[in-house]
NUNUDO-798039 format. One record per atom (N, C-alpha, C, CB): chain; residue in three letters; atom name; residue number from 1; x, y, z negated. Coordinates in steps of 0.02 Angstrom, whole numbers. Glycine has a CB too. Example, Ala and Ser with C-alpha at 12.3 -4.5 7.8 and 13.67 -1.06 7.14 Angstrom:
+------+--------+------+--------+--------+--------+--------+
! zami ! lumvex ! seke ! drense !      x !      y !      z !
+------+--------+------+--------+--------+--------+--------+
!    A !    ALA !    N !      1 !    660 !   -284 !   -390 !
!    A !    ALA !   CA !      1 !    615 !   -225 !   -390 !
!    A !    ALA !    C !      1 !    660 !   -165 !   -390 !
!    A !    ALA !   CB !      1 !    565 !   -224 !   -452 !
!    A !    SER !    N !      2 !    642 !   -112 !   -354 !
!    A !    SER !   CA !      2 !    684 !    -53 !   -357 !
!    A !    SER !    C !      2 !    645 !      2 !   -394 !
!    A !    SER !   CB !      2 !    704 !    -30 !   -286 !
+------+--------+------+--------+--------+--------+--------+
% end
This chain:
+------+--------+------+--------+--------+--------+--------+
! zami ! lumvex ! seke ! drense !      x !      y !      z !
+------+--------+------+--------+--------+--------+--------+
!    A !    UNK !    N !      1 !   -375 !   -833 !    831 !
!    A !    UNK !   CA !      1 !   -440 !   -801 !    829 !
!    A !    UNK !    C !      1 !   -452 !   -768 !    762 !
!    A !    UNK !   CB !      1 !   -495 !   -851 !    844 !
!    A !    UNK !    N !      2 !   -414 !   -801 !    703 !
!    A !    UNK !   CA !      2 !   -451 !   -771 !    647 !
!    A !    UNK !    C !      2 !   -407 !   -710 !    610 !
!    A !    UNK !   CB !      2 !   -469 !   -833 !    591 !
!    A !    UNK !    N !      3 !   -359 !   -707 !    668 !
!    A !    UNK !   CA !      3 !   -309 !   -668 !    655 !
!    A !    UNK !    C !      3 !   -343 !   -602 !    686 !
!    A !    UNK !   CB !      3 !   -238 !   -694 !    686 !
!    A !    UNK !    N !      4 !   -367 !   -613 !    749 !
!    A !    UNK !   CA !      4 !   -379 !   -542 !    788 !
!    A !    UNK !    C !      4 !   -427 !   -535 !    738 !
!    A !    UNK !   CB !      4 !   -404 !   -535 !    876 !
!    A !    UNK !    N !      5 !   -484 !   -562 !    709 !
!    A !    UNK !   CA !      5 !   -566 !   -557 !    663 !
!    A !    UNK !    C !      5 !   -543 !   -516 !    639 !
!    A !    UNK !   CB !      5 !   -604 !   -613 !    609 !
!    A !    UNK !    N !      6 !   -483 !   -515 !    585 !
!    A !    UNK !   CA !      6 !   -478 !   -505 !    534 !
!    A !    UNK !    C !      6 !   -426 !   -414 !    536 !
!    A !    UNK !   CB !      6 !   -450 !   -580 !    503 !
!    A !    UNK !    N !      7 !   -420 !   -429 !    624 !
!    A !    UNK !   CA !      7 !   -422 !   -327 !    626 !
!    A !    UNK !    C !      7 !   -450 !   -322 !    685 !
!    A !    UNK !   CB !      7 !   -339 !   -271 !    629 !
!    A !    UNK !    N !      8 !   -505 !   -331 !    671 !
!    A !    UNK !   CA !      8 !   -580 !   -292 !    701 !
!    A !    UNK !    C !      8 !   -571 !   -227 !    687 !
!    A !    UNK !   CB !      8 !   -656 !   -314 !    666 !
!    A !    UNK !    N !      9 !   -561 !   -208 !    629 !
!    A !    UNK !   CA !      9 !   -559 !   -111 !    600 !
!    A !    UNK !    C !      9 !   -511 !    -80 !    643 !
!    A !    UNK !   CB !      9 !   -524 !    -90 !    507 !
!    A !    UNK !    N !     10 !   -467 !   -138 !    672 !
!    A !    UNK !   CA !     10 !   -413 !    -67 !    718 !
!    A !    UNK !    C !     10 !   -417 !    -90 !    797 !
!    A !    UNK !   CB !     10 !   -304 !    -66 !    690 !
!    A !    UNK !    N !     11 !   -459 !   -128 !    793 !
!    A !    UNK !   CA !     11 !   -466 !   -152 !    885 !
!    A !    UNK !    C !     11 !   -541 !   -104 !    912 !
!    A !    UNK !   CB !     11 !   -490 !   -269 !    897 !
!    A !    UNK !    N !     12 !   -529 !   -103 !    973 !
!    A !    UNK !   CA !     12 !   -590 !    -86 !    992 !
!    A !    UNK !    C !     12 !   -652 !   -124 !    993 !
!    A !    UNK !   CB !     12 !   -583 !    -68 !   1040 !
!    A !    UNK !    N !     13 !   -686 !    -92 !    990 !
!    A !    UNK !   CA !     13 !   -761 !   -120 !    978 !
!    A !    UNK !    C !     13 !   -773 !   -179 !   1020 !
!    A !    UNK !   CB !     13 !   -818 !    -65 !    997 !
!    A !    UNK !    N !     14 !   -773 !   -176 !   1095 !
!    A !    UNK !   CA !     14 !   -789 !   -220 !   1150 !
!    A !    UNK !    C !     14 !   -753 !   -281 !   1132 !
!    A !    UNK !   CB !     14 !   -769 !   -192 !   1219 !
!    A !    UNK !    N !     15 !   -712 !   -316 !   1105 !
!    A !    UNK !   CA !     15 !   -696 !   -348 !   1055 !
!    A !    UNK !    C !     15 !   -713 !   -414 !   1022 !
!    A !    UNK !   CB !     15 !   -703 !   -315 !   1026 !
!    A !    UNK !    N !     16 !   -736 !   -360 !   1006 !
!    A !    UNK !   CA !     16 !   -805 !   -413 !    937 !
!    A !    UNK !    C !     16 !   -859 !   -447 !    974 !
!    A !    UNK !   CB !     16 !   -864 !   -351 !    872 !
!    A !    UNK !    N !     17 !   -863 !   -448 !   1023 !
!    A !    UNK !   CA !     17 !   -900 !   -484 !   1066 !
!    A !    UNK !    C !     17 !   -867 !   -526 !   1091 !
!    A !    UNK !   CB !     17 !   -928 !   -455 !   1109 !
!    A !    UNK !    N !     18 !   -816 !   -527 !   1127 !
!    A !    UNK !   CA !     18 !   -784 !   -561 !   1150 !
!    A !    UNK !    C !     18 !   -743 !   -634 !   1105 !
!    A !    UNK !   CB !     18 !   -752 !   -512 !   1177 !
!    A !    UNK !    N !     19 !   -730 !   -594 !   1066 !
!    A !    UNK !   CA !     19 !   -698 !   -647 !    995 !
!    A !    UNK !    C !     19 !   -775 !   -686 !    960 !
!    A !    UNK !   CB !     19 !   -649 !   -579 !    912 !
!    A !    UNK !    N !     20 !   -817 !   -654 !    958 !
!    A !    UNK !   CA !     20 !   -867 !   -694 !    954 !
!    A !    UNK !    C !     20 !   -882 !   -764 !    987 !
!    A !    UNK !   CB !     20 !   -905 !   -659 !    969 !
!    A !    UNK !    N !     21 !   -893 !   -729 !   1064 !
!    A !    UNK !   CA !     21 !   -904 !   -788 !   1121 !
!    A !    UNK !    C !     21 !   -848 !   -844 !   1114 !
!    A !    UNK !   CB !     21 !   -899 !   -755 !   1205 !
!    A !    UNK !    N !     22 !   -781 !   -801 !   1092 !
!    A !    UNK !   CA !     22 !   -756 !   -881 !   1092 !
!    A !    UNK !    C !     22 !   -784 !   -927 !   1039 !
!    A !    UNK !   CB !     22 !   -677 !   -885 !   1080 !
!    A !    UNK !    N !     23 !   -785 !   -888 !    999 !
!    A !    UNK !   CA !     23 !   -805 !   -948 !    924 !
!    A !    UNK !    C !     23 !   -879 !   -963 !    940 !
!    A !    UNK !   CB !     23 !   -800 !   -904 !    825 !
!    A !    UNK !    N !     24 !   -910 !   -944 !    977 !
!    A !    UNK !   CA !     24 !   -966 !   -983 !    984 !
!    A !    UNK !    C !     24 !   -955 !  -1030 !   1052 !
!    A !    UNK !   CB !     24 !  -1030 !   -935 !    987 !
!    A !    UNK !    N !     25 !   -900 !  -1042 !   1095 !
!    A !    UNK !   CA !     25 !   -893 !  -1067 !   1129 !
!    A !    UNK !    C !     25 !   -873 !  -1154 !   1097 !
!    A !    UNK !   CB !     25 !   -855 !  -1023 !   1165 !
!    A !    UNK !    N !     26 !   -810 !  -1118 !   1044 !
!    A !    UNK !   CA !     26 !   -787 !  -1185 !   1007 !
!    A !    UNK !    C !     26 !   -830 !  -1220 !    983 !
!    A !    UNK !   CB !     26 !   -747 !  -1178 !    955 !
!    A !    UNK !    N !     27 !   -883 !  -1167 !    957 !
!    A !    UNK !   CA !     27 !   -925 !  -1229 !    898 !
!    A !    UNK !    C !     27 !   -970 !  -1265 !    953 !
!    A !    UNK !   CB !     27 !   -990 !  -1185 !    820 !
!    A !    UNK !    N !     28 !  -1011 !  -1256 !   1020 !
!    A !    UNK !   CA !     28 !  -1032 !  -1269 !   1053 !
!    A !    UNK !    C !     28 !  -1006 !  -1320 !   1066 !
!    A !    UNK !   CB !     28 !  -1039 !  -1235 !   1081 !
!    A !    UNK !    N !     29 !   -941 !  -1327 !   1089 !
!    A !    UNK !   CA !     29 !   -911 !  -1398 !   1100 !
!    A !    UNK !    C !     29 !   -870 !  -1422 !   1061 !
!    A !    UNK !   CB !     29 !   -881 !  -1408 !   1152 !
!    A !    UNK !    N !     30 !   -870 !  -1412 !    992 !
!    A !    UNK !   CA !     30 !   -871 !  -1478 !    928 !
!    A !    UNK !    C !     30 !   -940 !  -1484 !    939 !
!    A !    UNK !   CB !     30 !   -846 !  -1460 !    833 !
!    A !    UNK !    N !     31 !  -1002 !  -1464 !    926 !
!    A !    UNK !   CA !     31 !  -1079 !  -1484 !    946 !
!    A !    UNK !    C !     31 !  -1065 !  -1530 !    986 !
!    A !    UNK !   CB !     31 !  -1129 !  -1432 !    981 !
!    A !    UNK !    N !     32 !  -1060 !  -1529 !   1057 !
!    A !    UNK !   CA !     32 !  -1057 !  -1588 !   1080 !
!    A !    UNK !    C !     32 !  -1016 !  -1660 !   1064 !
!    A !    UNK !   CB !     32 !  -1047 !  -1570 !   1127 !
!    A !    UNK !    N !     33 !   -957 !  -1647 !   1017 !
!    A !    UNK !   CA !     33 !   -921 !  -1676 !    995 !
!    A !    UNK !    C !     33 !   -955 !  -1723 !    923 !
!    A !    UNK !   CB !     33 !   -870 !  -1627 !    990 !
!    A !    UNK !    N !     34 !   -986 !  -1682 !    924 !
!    A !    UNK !   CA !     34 !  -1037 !  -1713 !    848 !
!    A !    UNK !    C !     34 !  -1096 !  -1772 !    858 !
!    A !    UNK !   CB !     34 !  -1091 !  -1641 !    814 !
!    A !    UNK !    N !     35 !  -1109 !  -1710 !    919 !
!    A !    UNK !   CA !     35 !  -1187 !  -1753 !    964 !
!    A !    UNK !    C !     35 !  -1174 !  -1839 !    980 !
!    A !    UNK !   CB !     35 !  -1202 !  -1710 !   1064 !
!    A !    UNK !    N !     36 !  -1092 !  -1832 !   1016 !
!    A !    UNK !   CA !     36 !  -1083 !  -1898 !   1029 !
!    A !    UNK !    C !     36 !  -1064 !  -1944 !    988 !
!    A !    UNK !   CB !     36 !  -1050 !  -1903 !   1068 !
!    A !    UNK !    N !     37 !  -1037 !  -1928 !    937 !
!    A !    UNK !   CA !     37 !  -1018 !  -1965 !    886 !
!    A !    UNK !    C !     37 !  -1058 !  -2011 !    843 !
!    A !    UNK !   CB !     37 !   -994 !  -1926 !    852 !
!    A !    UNK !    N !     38 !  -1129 !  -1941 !    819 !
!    A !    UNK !   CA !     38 !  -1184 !  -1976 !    800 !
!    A !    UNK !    C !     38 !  -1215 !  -2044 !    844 !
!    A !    UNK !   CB !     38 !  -1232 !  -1924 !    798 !
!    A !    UNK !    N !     39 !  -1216 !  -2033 !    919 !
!    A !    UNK !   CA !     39 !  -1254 !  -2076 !    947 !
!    A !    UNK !    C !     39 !  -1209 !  -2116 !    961 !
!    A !    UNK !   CB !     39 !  -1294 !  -2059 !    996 !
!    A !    UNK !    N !     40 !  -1147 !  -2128 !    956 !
!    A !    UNK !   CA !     40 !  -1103 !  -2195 !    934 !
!    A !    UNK !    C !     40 !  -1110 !  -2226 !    867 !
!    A !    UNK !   CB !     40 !  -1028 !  -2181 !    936 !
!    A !    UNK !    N !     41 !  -1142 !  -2196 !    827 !
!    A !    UNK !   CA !     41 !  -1136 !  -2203 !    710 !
!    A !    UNK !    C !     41 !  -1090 !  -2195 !    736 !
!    A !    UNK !   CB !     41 !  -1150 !  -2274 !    634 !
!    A !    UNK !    N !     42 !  -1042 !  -2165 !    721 !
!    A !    UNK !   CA !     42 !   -991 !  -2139 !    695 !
!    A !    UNK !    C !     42 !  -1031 !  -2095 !    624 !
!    A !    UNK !   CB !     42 !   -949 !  -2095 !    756 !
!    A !    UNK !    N !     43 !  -1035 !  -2048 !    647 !
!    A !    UNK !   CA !     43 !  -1081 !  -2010 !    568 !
!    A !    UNK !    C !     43 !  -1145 !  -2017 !    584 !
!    A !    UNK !   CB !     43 !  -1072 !  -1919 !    545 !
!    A !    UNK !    N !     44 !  -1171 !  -2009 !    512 !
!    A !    UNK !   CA !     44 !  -1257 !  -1984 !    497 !
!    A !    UNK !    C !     44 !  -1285 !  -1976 !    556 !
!    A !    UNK !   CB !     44 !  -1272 !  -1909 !    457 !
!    A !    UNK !    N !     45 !  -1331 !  -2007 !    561 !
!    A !    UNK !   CA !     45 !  -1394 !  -1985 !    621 !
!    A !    UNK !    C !     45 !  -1421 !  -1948 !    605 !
!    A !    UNK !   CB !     45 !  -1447 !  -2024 !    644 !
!    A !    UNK !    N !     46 !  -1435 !  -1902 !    520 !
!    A !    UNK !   CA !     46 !  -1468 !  -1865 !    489 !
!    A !    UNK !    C !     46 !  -1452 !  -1784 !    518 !
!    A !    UNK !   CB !     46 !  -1453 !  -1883 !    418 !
!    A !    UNK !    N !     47 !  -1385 !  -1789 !    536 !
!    A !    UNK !   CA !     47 !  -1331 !  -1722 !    531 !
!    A !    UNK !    C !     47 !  -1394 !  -1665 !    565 !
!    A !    UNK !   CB !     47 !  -1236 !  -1733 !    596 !
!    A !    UNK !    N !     48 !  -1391 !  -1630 !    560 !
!    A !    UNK !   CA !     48 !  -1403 !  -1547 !    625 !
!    A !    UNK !    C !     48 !  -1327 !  -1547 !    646 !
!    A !    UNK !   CB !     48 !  -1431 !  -1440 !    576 !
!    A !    UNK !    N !     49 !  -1345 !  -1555 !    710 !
!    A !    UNK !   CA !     49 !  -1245 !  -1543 !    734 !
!    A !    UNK !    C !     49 !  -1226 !  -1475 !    751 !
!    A !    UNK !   CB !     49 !  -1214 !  -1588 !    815 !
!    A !    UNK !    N !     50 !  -1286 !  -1444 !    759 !
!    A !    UNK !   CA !     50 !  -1269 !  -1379 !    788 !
!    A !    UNK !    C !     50 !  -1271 !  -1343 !    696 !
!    A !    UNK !   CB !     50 !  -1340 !  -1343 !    864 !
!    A !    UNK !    N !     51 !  -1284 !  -1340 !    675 !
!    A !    UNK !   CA !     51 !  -1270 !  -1331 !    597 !
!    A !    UNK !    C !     51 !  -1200 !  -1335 !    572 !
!    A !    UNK !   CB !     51 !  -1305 !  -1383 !    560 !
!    A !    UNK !    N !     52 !  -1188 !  -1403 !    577 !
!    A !    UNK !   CA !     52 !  -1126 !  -1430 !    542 !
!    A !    UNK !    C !     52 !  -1074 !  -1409 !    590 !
!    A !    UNK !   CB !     52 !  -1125 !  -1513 !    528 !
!    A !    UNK !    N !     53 !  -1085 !  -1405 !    660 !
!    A !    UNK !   CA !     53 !  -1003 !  -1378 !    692 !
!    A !    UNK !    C !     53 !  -1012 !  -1303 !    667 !
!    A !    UNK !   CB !     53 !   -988 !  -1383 !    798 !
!    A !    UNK !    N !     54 !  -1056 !  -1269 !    663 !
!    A !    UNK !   CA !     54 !  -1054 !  -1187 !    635 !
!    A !    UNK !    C !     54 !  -1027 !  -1203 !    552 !
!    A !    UNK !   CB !     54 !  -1153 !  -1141 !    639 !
!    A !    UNK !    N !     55 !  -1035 !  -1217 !    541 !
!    A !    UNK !   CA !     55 !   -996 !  -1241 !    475 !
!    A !    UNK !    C !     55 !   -939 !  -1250 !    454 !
!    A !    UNK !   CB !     55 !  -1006 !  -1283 !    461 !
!    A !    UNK !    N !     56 !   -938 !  -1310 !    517 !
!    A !    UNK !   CA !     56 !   -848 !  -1318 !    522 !
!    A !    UNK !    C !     56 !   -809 !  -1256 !    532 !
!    A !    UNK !   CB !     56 !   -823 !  -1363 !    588 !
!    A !    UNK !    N !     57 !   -828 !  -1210 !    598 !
!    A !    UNK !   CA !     57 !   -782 !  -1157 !    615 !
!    A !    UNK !    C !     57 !   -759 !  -1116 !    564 !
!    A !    UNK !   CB !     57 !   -808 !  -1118 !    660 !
!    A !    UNK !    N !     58 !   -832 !  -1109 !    525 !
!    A !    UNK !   CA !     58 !   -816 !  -1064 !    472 !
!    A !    UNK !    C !     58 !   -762 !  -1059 !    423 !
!    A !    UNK !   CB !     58 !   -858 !  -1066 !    440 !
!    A !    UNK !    N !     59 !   -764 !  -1150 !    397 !
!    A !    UNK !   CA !     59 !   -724 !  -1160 !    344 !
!    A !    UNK !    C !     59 !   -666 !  -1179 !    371 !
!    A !    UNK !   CB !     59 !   -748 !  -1205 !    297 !
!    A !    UNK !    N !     60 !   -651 !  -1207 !    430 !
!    A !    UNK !   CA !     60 !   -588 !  -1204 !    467 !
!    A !    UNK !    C !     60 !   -539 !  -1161 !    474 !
!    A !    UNK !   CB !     60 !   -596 !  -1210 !    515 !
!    A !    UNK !    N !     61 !   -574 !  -1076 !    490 !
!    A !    UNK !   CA !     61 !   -553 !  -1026 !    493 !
!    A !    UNK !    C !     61 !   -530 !  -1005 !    432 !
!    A !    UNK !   CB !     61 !   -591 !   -993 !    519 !
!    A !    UNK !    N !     62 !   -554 !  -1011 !    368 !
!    A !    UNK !   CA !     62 !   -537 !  -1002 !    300 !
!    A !    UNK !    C !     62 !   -482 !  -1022 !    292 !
!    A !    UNK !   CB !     62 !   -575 !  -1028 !    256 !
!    A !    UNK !    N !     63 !   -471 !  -1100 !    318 !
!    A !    UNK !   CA !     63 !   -430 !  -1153 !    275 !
!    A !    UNK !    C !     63 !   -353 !  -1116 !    317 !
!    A !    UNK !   CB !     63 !   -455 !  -1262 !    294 !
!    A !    UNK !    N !     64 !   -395 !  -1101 !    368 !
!    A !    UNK !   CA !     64 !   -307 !  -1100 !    415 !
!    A !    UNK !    C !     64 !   -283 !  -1032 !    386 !
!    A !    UNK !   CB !     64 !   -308 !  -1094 !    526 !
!    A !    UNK !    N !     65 !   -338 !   -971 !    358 !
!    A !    UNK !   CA !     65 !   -295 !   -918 !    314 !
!    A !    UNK !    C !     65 !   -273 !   -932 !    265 !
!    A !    UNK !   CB !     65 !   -321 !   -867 !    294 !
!    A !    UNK !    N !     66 !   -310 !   -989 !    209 !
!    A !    UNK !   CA !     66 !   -253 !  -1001 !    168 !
!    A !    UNK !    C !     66 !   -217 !  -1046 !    171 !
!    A !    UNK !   CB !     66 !   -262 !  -1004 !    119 !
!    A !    UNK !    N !     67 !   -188 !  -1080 !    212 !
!    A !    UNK !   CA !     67 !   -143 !  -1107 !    233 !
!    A !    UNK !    C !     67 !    -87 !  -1066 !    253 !
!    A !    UNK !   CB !     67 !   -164 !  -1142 !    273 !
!    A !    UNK !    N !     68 !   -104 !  -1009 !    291 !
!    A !    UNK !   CA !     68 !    -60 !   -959 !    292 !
!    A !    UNK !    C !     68 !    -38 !   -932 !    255 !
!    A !    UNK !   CB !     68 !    -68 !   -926 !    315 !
!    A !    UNK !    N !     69 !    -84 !   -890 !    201 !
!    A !    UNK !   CA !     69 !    -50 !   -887 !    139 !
!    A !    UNK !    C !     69 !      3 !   -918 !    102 !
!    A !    UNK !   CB !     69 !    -83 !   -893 !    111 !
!    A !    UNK !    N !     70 !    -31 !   -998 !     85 !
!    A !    UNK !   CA !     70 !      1 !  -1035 !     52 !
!    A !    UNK !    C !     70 !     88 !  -1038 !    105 !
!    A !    UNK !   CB !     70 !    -52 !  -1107 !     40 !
!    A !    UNK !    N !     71 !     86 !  -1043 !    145 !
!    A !    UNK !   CA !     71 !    138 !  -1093 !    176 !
!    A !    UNK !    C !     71 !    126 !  -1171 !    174 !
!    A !    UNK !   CB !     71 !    203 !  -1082 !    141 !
!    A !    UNK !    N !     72 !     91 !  -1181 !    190 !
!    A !    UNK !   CA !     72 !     79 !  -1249 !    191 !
!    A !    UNK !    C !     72 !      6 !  -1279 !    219 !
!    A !    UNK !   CB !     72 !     91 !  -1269 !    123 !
!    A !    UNK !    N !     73 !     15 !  -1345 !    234 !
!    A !    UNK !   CA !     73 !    -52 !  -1360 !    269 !
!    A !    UNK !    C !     73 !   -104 !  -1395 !    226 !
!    A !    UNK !   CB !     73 !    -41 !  -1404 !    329 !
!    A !    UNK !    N !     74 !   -104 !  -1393 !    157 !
!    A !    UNK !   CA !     74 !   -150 !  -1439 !    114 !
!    A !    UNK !    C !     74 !   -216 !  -1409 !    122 !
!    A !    UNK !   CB !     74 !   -130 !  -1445 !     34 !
!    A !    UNK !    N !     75 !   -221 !  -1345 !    129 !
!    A !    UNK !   CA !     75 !   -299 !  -1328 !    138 !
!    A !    UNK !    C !     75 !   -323 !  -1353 !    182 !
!    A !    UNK !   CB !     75 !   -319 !  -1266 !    147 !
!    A !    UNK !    N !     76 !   -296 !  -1344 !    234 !
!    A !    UNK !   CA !     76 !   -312 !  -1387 !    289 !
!    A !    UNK !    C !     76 !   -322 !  -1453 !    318 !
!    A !    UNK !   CB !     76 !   -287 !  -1377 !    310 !
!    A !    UNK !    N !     77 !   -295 !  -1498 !    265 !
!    A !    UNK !   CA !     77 !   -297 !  -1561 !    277 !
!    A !    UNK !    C !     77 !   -347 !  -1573 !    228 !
!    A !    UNK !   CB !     77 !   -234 !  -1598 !    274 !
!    A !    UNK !    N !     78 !   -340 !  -1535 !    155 !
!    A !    UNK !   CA !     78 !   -402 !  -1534 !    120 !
!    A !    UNK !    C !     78 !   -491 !  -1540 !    138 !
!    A !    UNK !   CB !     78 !   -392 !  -1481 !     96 !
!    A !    UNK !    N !     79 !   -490 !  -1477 !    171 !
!    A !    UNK !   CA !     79 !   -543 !  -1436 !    228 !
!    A !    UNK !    C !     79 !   -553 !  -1521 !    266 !
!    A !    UNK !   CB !     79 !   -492 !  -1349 !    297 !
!    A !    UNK !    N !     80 !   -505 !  -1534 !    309 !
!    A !    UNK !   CA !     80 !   -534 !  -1607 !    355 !
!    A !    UNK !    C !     80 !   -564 !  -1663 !    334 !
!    A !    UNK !   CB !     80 !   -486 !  -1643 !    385 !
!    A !    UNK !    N !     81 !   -524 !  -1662 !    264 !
!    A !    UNK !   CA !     81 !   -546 !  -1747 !    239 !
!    A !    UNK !    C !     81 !   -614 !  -1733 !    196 !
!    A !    UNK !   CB !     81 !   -473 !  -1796 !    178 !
!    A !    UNK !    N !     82 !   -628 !  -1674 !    181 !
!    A !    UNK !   CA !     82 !   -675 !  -1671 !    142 !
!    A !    UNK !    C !     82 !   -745 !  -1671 !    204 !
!    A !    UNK !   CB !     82 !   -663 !  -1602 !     88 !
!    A !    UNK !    N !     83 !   -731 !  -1623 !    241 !
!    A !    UNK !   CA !     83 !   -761 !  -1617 !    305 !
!    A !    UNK !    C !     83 !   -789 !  -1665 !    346 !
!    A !    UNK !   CB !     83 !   -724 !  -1594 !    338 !
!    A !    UNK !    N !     84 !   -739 !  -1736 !    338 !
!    A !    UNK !   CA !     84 !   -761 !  -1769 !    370 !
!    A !    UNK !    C !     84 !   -783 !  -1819 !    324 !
!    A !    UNK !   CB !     84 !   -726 !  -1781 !    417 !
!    A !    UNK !    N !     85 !   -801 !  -1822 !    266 !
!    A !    UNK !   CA !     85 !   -809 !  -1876 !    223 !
!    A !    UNK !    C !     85 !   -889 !  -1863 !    219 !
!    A !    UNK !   CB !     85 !   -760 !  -1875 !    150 !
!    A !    UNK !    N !     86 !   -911 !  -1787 !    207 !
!    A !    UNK !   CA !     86 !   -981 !  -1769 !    211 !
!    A !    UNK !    C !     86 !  -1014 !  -1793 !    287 !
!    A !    UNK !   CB !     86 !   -986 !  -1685 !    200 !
!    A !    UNK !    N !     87 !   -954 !  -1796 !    338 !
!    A !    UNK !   CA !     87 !  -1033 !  -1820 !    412 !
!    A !    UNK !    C !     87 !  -1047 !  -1895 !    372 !
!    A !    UNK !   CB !     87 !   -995 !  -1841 !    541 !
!    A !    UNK !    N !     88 !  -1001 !  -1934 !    350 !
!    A !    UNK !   CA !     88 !  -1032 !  -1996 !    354 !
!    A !    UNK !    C !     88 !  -1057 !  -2007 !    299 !
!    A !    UNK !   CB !     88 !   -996 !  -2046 !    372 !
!    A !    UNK !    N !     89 !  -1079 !  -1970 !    243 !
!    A !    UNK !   CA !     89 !  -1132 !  -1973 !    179 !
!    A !    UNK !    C !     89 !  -1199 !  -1977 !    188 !
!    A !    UNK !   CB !     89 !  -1128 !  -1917 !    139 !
+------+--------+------+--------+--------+--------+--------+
% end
């Protein structure tokens, strides 16, 4: 996904909608993924889940470009543990 995002300038327009809907599909269900977690404690009862999964995608999508960059997966594992250390703060 963050591959096609990232040539939007040479795709057609109709597109960008579509690549949208998915990523709002994903975060929708990490949301639910959050929702249940909270009402197990697993994390914060405090969270906004629909917040924090829009959050996640975001910085997910980052981590996995520079991960690409890099060759390697530390952003990414970085990105998780940090990620997940903030639900339960």
């Amino acid at each position: 996904m963050g591959n096609l995002g990232q040539e939007m300038g040479a795709l057609p327009e109709s597109f960008r909608a579509q690549l949208t809907n998915v990523l709002v599909d994903w975060q929708i269900r990490f949301e639910r993924c959050l929702e249940a977690a909270k009402s197990a404690g697993e994390v914060s009862a405090s969270i906004d889940c629909a917040s924090w999964a829009t959050f996640f995608w975001i910085g997910w999508e980052g981590a996995v470009l520079r991960a690409k960059l890099e060759r390697h997966g530390e952003p990414l594992r970085l990105f998780a543990d940090l990620f997940l250390k903030s639900l339960r703060s």
